[in-house]
N, C-alpha and C positions, 0 to 999 in steps of 0.2 A: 501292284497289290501291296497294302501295307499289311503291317506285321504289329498284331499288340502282344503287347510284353506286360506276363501277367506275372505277378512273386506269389507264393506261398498265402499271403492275407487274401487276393484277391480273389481267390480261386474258391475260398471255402463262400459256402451259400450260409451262415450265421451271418445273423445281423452286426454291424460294427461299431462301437459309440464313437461319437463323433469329433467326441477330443483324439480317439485314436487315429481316427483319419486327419485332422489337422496337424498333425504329430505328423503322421508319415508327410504329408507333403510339405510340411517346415523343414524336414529333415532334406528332402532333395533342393538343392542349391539356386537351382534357377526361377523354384516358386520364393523361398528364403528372400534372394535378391530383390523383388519386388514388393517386397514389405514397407520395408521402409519408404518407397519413396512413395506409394502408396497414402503412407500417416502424411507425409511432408504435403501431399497431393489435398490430401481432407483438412489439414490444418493450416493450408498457405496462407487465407487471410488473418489467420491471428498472427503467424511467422514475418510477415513482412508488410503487412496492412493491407486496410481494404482496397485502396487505391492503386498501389503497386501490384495487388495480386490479379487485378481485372486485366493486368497488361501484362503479366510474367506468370512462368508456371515453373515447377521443379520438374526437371525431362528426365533426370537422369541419377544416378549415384551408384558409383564404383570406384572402390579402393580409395571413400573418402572424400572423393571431387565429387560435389553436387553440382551438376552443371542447371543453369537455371535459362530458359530461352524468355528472351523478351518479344514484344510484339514487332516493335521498330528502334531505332537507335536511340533516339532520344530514353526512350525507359531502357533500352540497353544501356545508356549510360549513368541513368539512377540505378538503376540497379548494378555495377562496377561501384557507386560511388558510394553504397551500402553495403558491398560483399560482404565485409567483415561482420556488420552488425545479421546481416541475412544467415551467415554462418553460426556466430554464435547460437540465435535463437532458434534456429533449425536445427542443430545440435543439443541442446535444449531437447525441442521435441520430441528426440528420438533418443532422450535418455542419458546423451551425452559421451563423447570418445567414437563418434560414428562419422562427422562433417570434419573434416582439416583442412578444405577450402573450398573455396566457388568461383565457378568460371563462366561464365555471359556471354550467351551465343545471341544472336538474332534474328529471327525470323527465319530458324531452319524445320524441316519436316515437317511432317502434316496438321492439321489445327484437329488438338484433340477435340473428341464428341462432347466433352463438359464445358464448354469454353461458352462464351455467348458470342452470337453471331455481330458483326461490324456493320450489317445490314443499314 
């Protein structure tokens, strides 16, 4: 049986505007976290072009490392052979002082649902 955990706001039946609620869940960490890679997620093909981005996505970003997966090796290794230029401009995107570097995985985990099918 789960258990919800409700604070002080949730509890009152007033309506709540909705900056307020955006607010509260910015403020908890693990929605926070997801933000950013999010923007990097809607803006990849301006970040690293239209070509590269059909074949690479941003998986990840924590403590600065954006980790970027590629389809297969070959664009894993354009993209190792852009990290810098893919860093800056992703850093860029997000304001800047947020990317200090990128790392190139390869066709690990699932094929997210935005992606287009290889079909």
């Amino acid at each position: 049986m789960s258990r919800r955990r409700e604070g002080p706001e949730e509890r009152s039946a007033e309506p709540v505007a909705l900056g307020e609620v955006l607010e509260g869940l910015l403020a908890r960490r693990a929605f926070a976290a997801g933000v950013p890679i999010a923007t990097l997620a809607t803006r990849w093909p301006e970040v690293v072009g239209a070509r590269l981005a059909e074949a690479t996505e941003p998986a990840s970003l924590e403590h600065g490392v954006l980790v970027v997966r590629a389809d297969d090796g070959p664009w894993g290794a354009q993209a190792r052979f852009l990290a810098e230029a893919i860093r800056a401009r992703a850093d860029e995107a997000l304001g800047g002082g947020v990317v200090r570097t990128v790392r190139v995985v390869v066709g690990e985990g699932p094929e997210p649902r935005n992606r287009r099918s290889k079909a």
